[in-house]
C-alpha positions as CSV (number, residue, x, y, z in Angstrom):
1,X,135.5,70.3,53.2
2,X,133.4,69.4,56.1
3,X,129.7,68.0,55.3
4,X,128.3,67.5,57.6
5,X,125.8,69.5,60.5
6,X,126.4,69.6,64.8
7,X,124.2,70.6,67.1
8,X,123.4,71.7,70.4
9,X,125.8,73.0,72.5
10,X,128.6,72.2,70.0
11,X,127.3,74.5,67.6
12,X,127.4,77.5,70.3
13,X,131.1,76.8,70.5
14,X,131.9,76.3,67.3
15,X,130.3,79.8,66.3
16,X,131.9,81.8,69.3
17,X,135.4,80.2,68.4
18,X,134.8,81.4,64.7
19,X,134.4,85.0,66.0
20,X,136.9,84.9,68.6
21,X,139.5,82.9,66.5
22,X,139.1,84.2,62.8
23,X,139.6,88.0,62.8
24,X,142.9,86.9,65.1
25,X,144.2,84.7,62.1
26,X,143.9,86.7,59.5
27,X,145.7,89.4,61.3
28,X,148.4,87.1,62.0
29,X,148.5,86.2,58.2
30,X,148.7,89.9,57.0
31,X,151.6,90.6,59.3
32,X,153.6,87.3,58.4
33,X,152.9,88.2,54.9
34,X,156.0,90.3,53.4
35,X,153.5,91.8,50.8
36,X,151.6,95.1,51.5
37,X,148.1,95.4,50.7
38,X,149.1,98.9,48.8
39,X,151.5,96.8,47.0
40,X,148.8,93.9,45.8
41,X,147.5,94.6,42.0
42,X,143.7,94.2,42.6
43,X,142.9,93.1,39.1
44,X,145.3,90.6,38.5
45,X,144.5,88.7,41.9
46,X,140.3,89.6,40.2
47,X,141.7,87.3,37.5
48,X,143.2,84.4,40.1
49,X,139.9,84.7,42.4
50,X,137.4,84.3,38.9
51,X,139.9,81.3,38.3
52,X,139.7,79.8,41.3
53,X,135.5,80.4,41.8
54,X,135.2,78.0,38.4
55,X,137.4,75.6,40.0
56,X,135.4,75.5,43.2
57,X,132.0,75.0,41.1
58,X,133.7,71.9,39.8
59,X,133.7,69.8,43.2
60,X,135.1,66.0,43.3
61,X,132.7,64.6,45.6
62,X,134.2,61.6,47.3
63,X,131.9,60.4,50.1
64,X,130.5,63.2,52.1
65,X,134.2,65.5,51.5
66,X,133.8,67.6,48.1
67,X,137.3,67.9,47.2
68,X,138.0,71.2,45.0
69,X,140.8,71.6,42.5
70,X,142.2,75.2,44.0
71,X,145.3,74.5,45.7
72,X,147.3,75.0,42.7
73,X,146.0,78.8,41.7
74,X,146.4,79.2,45.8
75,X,149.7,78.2,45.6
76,X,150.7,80.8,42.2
77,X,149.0,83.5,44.6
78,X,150.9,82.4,47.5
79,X,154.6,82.2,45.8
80,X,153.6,85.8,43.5
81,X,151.5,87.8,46.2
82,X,152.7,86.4,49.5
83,X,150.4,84.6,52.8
84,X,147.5,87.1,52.7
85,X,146.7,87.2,49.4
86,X,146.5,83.4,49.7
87,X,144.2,83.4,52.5
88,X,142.1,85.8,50.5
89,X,141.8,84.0,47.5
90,X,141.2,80.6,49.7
91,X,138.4,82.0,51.4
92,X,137.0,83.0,48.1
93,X,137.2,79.3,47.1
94,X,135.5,78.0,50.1
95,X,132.7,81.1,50.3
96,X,131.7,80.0,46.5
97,X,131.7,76.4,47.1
98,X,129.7,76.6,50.0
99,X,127.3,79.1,47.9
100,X,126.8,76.4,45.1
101,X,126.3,73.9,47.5
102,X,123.3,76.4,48.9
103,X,124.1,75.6,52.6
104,X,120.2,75.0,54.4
105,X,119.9,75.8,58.5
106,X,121.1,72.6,59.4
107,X,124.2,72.8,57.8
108,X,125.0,76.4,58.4
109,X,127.7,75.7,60.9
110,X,129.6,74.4,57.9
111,X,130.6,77.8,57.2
112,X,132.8,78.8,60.3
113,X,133.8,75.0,60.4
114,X,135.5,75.4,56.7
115,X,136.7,79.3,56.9
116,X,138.7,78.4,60.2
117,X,140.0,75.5,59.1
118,X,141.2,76.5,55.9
119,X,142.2,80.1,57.2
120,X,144.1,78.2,59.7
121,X,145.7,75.7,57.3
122,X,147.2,78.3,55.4
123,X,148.7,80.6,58.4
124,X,150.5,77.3,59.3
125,X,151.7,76.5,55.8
126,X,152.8,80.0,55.2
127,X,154.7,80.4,58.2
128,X,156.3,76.7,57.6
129,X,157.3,78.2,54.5
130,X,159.0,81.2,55.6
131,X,160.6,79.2,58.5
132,X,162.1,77.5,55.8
133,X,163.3,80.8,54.1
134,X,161.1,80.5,51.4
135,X,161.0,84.0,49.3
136,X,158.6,85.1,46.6
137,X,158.8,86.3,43.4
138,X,161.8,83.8,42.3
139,X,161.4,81.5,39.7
140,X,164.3,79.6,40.1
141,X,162.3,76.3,41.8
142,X,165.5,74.0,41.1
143,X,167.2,76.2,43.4
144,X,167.4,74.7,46.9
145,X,166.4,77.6,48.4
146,X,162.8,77.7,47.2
147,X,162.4,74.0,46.5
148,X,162.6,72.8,50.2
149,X,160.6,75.8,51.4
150,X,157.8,74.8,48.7
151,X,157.3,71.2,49.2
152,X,157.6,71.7,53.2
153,X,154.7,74.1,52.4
154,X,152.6,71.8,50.3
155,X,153.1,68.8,52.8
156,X,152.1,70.5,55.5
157,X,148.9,71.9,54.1
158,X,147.9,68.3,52.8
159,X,148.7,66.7,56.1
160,X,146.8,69.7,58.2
161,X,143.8,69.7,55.8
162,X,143.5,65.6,56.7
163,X,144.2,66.2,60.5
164,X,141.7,68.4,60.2
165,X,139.0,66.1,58.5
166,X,140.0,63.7,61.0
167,X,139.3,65.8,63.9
168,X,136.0,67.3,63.0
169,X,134.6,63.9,62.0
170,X,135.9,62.1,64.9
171,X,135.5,64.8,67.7
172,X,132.2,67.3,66.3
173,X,130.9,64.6,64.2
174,X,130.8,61.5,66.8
175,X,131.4,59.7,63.7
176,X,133.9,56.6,63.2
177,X,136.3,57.4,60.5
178,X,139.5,55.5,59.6
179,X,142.9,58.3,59.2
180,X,143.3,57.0,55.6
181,X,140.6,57.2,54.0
182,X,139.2,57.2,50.0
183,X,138.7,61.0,50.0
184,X,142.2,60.9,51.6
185,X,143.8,58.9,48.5
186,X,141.7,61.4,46.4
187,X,143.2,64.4,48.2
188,X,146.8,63.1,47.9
189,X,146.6,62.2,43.9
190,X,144.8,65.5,43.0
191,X,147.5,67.4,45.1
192,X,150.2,65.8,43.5
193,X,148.5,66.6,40.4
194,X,147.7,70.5,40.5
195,X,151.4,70.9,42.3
196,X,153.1,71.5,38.9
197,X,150.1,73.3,37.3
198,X,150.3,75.6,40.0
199,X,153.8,76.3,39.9
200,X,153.5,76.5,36.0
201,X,151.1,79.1,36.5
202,X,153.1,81.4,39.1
203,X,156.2,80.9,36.8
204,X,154.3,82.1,33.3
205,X,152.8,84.5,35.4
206,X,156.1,86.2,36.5
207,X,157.0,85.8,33.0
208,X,154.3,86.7,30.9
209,X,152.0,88.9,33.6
210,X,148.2,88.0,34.1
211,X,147.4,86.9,30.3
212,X,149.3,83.5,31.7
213,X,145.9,82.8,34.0
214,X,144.1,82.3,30.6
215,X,146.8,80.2,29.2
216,X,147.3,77.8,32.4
217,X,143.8,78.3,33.7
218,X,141.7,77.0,30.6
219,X,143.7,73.3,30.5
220,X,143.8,73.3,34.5
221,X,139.6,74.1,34.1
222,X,139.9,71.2,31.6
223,X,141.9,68.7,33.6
224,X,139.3,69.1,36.7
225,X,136.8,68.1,34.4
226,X,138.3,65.4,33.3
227,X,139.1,64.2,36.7
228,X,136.0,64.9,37.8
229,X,134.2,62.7,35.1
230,X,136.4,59.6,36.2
231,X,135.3,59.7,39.2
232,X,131.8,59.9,38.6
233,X,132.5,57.1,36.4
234,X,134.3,54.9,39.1
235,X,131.6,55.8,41.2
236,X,129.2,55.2,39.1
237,X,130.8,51.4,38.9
238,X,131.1,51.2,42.4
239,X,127.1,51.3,42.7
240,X,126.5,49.0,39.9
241,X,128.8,46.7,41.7
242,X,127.0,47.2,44.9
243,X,123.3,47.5,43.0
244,X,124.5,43.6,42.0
245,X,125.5,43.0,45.1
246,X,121.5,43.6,46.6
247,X,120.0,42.4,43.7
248,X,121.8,38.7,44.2
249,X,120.3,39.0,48.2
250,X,116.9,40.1,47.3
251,X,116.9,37.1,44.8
252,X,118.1,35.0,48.0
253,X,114.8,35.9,50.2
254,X,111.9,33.9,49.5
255,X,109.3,35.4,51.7
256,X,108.6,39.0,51.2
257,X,108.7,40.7,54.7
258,X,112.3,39.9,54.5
259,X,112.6,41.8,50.7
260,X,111.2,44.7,51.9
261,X,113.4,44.7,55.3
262,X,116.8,44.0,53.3
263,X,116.0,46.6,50.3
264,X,115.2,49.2,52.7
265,X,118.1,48.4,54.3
266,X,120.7,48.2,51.9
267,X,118.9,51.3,49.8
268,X,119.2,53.3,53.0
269,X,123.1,52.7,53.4
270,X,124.1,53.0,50.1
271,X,122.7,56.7,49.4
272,X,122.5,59.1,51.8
273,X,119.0,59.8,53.2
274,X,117.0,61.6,55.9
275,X,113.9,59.3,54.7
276,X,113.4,56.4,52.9
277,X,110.2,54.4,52.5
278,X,108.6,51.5,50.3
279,X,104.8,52.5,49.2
280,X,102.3,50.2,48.0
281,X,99.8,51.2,45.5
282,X,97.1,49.0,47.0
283,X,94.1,51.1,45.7
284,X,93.9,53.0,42.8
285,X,93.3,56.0,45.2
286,X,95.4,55.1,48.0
287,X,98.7,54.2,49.0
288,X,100.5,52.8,51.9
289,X,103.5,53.2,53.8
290,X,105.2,49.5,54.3
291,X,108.6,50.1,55.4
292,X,109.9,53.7,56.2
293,X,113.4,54.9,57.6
294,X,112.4,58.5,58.9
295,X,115.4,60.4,60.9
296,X,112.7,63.0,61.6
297,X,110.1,60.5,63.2
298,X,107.5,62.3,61.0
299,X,105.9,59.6,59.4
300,X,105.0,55.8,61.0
301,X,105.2,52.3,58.7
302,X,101.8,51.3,57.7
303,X,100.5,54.8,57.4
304,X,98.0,55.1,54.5
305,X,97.9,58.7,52.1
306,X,95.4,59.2,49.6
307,X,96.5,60.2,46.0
308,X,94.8,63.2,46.1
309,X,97.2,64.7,48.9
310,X,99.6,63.6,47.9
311,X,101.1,66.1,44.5
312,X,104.1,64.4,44.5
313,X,103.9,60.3,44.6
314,X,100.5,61.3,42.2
315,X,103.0,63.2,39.8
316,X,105.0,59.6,39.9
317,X,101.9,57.6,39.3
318,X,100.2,59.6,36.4
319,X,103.6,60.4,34.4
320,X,104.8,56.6,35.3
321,X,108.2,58.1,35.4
322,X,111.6,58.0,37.5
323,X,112.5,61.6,38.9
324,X,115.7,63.1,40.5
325,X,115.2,66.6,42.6
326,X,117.7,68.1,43.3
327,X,116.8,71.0,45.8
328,X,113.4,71.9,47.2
329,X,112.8,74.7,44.7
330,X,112.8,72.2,41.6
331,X,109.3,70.6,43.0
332,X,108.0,73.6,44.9
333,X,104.8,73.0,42.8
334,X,103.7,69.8,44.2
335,X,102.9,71.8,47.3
336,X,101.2,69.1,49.4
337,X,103.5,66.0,50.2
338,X,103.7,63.7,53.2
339,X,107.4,64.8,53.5
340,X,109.0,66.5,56.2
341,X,109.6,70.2,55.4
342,X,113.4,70.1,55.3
343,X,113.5,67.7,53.0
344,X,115.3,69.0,49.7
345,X,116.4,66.3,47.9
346,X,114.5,63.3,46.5
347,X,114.8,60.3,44.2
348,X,111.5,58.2,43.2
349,X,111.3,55.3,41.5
350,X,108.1,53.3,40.3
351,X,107.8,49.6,40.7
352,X,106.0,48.1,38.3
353,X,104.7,44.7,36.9
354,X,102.1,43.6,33.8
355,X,102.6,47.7,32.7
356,X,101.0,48.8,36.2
357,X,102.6,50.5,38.8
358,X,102.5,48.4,42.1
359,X,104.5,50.5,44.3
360,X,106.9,53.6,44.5
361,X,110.5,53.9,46.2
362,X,111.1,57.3,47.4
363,X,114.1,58.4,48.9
364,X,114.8,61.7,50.1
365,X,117.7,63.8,52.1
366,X,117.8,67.2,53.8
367,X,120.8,68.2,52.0
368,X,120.6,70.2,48.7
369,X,122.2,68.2,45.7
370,X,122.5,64.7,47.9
371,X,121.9,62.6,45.0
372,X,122.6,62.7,40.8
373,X,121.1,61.5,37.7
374,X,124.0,58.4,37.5
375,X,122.1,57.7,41.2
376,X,119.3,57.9,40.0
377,X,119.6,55.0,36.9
378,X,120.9,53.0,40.1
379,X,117.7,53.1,41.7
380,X,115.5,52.1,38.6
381,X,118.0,48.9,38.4
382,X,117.3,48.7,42.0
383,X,113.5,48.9,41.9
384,X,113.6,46.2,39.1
385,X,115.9,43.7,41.4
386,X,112.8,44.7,43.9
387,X,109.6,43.7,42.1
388,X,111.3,40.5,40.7
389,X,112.3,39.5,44.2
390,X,108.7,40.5,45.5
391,X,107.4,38.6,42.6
392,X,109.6,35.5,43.5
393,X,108.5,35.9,47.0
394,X,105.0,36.4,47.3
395,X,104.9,32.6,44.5
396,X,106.7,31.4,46.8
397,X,104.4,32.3,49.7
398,X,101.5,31.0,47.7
399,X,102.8,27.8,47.1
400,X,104.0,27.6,50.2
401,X,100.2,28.8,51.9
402,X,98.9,26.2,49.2
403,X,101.0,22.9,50.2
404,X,100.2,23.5,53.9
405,X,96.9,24.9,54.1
406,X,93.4,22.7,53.7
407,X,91.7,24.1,50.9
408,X,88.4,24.6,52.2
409,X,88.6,25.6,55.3
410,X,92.1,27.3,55.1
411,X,93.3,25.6,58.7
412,X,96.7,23.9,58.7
413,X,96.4,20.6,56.8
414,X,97.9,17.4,58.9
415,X,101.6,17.6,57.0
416,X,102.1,20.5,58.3
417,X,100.6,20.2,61.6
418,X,102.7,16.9,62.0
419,X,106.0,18.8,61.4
420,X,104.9,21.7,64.2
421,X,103.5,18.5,66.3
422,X,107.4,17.0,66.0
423,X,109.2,20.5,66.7
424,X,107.2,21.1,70.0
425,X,107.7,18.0,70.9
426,X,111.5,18.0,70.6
427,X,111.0,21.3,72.5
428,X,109.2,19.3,75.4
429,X,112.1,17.0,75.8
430,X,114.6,19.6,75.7
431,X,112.7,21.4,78.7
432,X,111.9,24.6,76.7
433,X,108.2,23.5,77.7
434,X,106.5,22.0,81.0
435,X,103.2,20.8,78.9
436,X,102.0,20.0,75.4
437,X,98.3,19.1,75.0
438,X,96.2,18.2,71.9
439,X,93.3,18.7,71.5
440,X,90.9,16.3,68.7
441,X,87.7,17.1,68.0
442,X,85.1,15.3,65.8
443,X,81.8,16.6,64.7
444,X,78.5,14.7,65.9
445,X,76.4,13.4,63.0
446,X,77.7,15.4,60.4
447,X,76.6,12.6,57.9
448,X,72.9,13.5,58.7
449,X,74.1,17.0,57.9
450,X,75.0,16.2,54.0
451,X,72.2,13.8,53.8
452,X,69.6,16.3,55.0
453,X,71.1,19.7,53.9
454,X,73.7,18.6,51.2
455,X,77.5,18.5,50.9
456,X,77.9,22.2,50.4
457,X,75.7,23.1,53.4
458,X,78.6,20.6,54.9
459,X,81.7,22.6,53.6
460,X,79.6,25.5,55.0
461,X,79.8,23.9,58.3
462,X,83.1,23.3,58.1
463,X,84.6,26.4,57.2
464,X,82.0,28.2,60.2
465,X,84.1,25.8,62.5
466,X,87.6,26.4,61.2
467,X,86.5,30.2,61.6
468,X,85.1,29.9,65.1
469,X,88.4,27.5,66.7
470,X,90.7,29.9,64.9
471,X,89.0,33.0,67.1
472,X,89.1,30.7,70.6
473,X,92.5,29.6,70.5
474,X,94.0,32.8,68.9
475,X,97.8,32.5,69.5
476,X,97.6,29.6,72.1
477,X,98.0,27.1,69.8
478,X,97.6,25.8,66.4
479,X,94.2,24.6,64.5
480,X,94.9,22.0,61.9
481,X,92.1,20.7,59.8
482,X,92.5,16.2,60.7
483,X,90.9,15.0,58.1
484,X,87.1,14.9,56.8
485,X,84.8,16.5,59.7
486,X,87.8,16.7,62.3
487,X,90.2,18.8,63.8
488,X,92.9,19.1,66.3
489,X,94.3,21.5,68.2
490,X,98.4,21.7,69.3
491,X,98.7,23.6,72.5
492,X,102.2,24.5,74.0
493,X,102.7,25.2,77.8
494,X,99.1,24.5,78.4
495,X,98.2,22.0,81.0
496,X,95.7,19.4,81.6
497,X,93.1,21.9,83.7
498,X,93.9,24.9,80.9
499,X,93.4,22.6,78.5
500,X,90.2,21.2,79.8
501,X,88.7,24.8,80.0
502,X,89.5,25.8,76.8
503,X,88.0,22.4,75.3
504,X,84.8,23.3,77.1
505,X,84.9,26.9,75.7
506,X,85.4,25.1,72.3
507,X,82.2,22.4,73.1
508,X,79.7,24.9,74.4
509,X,80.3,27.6,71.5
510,X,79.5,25.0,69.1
511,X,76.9,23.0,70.9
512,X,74.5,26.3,71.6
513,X,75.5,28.8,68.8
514,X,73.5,28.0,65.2
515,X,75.4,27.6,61.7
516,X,73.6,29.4,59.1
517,X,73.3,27.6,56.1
518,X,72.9,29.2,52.8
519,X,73.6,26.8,50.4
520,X,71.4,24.0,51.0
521,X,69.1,22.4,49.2
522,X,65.8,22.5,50.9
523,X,62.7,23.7,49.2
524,X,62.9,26.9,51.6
525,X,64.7,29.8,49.9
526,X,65.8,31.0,53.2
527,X,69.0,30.7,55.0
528,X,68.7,27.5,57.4
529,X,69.6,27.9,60.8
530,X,71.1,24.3,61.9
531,X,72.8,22.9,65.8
532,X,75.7,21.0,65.5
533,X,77.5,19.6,68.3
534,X,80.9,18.2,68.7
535,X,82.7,15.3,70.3
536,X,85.9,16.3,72.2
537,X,89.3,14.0,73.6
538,X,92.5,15.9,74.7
539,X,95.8,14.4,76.1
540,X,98.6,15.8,77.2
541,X,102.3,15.3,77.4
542,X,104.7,14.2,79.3
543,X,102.5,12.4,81.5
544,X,100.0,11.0,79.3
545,X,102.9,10.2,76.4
546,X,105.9,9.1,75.8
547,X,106.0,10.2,71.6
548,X,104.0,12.7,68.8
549,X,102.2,9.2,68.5
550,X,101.0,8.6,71.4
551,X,99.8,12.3,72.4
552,X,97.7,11.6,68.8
553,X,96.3,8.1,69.7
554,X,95.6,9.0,73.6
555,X,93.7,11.8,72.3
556,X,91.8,9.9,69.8
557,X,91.0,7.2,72.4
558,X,89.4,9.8,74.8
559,X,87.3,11.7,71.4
560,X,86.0,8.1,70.8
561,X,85.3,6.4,74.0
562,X,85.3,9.1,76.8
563,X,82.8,11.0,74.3
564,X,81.5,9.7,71.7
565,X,80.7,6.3,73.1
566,X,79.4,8.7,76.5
567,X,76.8,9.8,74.4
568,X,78.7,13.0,72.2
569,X,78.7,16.4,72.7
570,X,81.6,16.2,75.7
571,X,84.9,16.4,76.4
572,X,86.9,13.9,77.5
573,X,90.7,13.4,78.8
574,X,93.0,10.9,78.5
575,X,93.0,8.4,81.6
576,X,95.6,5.7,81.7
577,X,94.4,2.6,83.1
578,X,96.6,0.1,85.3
C-alpha cells in the first residue's frame, strides 16, 4: 500500500483517473466473473469480509509500505465465489486499513491511489486465471487443471502489486527506489506463507461450509501476529544497531556545534519526520530552538519560546518524562504549542544531567501513527548518547578555550597565536594571500600605573584594552595578548597603508579615551578616571620578511625605536635600511 502524499497538478489526475477508471473496472470484473450476484450467499462472504477487516488492522509495516495479511482469505473468496466477490472483499481490506490508518488531507489521495491499484491488480489476476482455464468450486488443487491456473494467478498479482509500488514511488512519488526492495522480500515470504492457508481455507470451506472461517481464520489471525511481532522485533534491532551506530559518531565529535549538526541529522533520517528540533532549557522559563529541521518552514533555529506557551515542552519539563503521541487527538489538551497545525505525531525526549533537564528532543511527523513505543525507547538511548557527547564536548571546549586563551584578559595567548602566525604564513607563500601585517603594541608607563594605582587597577587596564582591540579589529585579524602589558595583532590581506590606518585608529582610541579604574587603591572611594597611551610598530610581509620571525622582530624593532625611543604614543613601520 502506497504511503505516501502528491500534490499539485498530479493529484488532479490522479483523482479524475480514479473516477474515470474505477467504475469501468469493476464492471469489467463483474462480467469476467462466472458468479452472479443473485447467486453470492451474503452472509458467508459477511464472514470472509469480518476476516479479512481483522487481518487488515494487523499491518506489517516495513518502511513506508504496510503490508497486510489478506491475500490468502482473497484468494478462498476468489476460487469459492469467483473475480467480483474478490474485488469486493479486497476493497473491503484496503477501505479498513486505510480507516485505521485515519488518512489526514495530505494523504487523502492515498485512497484512489490504493483502490485502483488493487482493483486493478485483481481484474488482471482474475482474467490471467481464467485464461489459464482456471474453474471454481474444485478442490482437486493436484489436478493440473487448477494448479497452473492458481499459481499463474498468485504470481501475477505479487509481481503487479510490486510493479505497481515501483511505479507510484518512482513516477508520483519523484522518489529513488531500488525494484527489490525490503518490503519487496517481505511481500514475497508473507505471500508464500498465506498461499497454503488460503487454499486450506477455500478447501474446508467447500467441505465443511462457513464454520471453516473460524477454524482457519483464528490460527491465520494468530500467525499474522506472530509475524508481525518479528518484525517489530527485527526492527526493533535494526535501530539499536543504528542508535550504536550515532552514539559511536557523537562520541567521535569533540566540539559541540558539530554534536548538535550530526544528531539532528542522523535523528532526522532514521525516523520519519516533518519536524525535528534540539531545545535548550537555558532559563528556567525559557527555551530555545538550536537546531530545527522544519519541512513546513514554520519555525527558524535560534527562536526562543517561553514555558508558559508552550503546554506541551512544559508538560515534558514538569513530568520529566519521555512521551509518544500517536495522533493529534491524544494531546489535544496542550492546546498552545509552537508546532505546525498538521502535525499529528510526536516523540519527546528530555536530556538531562546532575537530575536536571538541560534540553528536550522533539520530533514530530504529519502522519497519524509515524512512530511507536519500541521508537520511542530508541530515542531515550539516543538522547543519552546526546548529553554525554555534549558533555564530552563542551570539556573539551573548555580546556581547549583554557590552553589557548590568556587568563585575564581572555585574548589569544602567544602559543596559540604562534600556530595561527605559522598557518598564515604558509598561506602567504602559497599565494592564498598578497599581505600579512603584524601589528605589536606596548603600553607607555604602565609601571607608573601599578605603582600609583596598584596591580589590580593594572589588570583593569589590561582587560579595558583586550576589550577595546577586540571591537577595532573585529574579524580583520587576530588579537593575541604578547606577554605582560603587550599585544599583537595578525592581520591577513592587509597592506602596509591599511595597516597603518588601522594602527592609528588603535593609538588614538587609547591615547584620548579614559580607563576607569575601580579597584585602586587611592584614598578616593570613587572610580579613577586614568590616560594611558600606547607605543605602536607594525611590519609586514613579504616585503619586510622573509620568515614568522622576522615579521615578529621587524615589528618589535619599529615598537621600540620608531616609537618608543620617538618619544611613545606613535606608530611606527618597519623600514629596512641599506
Amino acid at each position: 500500500m502506497v504511503a505516501q502524499a502528491v500534490g499539485g497538478r498530479m493529484t488532479k489526475i490522479i483523482w479524475t483517473s480514479f473516477f474515470l477508471l474505477f467504475p469501468l473496472v469493476l464492471w469489467l470484473g463483474y462480467q469476467l466473473s462466472p458468479v452472479g450476484l443473485e447467486e453470492l450467499p451474503f452472509l458467508h462472504l459477511l464472514g470472509f469480509a469480518i476476516l479479512i477487516i481483522i487481518l487488515s488492522l494487523i499491518p506489517i509495516v516495513v518502511g513506508e509500505v504496510p503490508i497486510f495479511l489478506t491475500q490468502g482469505v482473497s484468494l478462498a473468496v476468489f476460487l469459492s465465489f469467483g473475480l467480483f466477490a474478490e474485488m469486493m472483499i479486497t476493497i473491503i481490506s484496503v477501505v479498513a486499513l486505510m480507516l485505521y490508518i485515519r488518512l489526514n488531507k495530505q494523504n487523502l489521495i492515498r485512497i484512489p491511489i490504493n483502490l485502483l491499484m488493487f482493483s486493478s491488480i485483481s481484474l488482471i489476476s482474475g482474467f490471467v486465471f481464467y485464461m489459464l482455464g482456471g474453474t471454481h468450486g474444485n478442490i482437486e488443487l493436484l489436478q493440473t487443471n487448477l494448479a497452473i491456473p492458481i499459481i499463474g494467478h498468485e504470481l501475477v498479482y505479487f509481481t503487479l502489486n510490486q510493479v505497481s509500488l515501483y511505479f507510484i514511488h518512482s513516477v508520483l512519488l519523484k522518489k529513488e527506489r531500488s525494484f527489490v526492495t525490503t518490503d519487496f522480500k517481505w511481500d514475497g515470504v508473507t505471500s508464500l506463507i498465506v498461499l497454503p492457508v488460503g487454499l486450506i481455507l477455500y478447501v474446508l470451506y467447500e467441505q465443511l461450509g462457513i464454520v471453516a472461517i473460524f477454524y482457519v481464520g483464528l490460527p491465520f489471525v494468530i500467525l499474522t501476529l506472530i509475524l508481525q511481532l518479528y518484525h517489530t522485533s527485527q526492527k526493533v534491532n535494526g535501530f539499536l544497531q543504528q542508535a550504536a551506530g550515532i552514539g559511536h559518531q557523537l562520541t567521535e565529535r569533540l566540539d559541540s556545534k558539530s554534536v548538535l549538526d550530526v544528531f539532528l541529522d542522523k535523528v532526522s533520517t532514521l525516523f520519519p519526520v516533518d519536524y525535528a528540533a534540539i531545545i535548550d532549557v537555558h532559563k528556567e522559563t525559557g527555551l530555545k530552538i538550536l537546531r530545527v529541521m522544519d519541512k513546513h518552514d514554520h519555525i527558524k533555529i535560534n527562536t526562543e519560546i517561553l514555558v508558559e506557551d508552550e503546554d506541551l515542552l512544559g508538560y515534558i519539563l514538569q513530568s520529566r518524562k519521555s512521551i509518544c503521541y500517536l495522533t493529534r487527538k491524544e494531546w489535544s489538551h496542550l492546546s498552545s504549542t509552537h508546532l505546525h497545525p498538521s502535525i499529528q505525531s510526536v516523540i519527546c525526549v528530555p536530556v538531562s544531567r546532575n537530575q536536571k533537564i538541560e534540553g528536550l528532543v522533539l520530533l514530530a511527523s504529519s502522519t497519524k501513527r509515524a512512530y511507536d513505543k519500541s521508537q520511542l525507547m530508541i530515542m531515550d538511548i539516543l538522547a543519552s548518547y546526546f548529553g554525554v557527547a555534549m558533555e564530552k564536548a563542551r570539556h573539551y571546549e573548555e580546556t581547549k578555550r583554557r590552553s589557548e586563551r590568556c587568563g585575564l584578559t581572555k585574548l589569544y595567548n602567544y602559543r596559540y597565536f604562534e600556530s595561527v602566525l605559522e598557518q598564515e604564513y604558509a598561506r602567504l607563500n602559497t599565494g592564498d594571500l598578497d599581505n600579512l601585517s603584524l601589528i605589536l603594541l606596548d603600553l607607555d608607563h604602565f609601571k607608573k600605573v601599578n605603582d600609583v594605582y596598584g596591580h589590580q587597577s593594572g589588570n583593569e587596564i589590561l582587560k579595558q584594552v583586550a576589550d577595546r582591540l577586540t571591537v577595532i579589529v573585529g574579524d580583520s585579524g587576530t588579537v593575541a595578548r604578547y606577554g605582560g602589558e603587550e599585544f599583537v595583532i595578525l592581520l591577513p590581506d592587509m597592506d602596509r597603508n591599511r595597516c597603518f590606518e588601522l594602527a592609528e585608529k588603535i593609538r588614538v582610541n587609547l591615547a584620548n579615551r579614559s580607563f576607569t579604574l575601580k579597584q585602586h587603591i587611592r584614598n578616593s572611594p570613587s572610580a579613577q578616571l586614568v590616560r594611558v597611551t600606547a607605543s605602536i610598530g607594525f611590519a609586514t610581509a613579504p616585503d619586510d620578511a622573509e620568515d614568522t620571525l622576522d615579521l615578529i622582530r621587524h615589528a618589535d624593532r619599529a615598537m621600540y625605536v620608531g616609537a618608543k625611543q620617538a618619544g611613545r604614543n606613535k606608530v611606527a613601520e618597519y623600514k629596512k635600511t641599506s
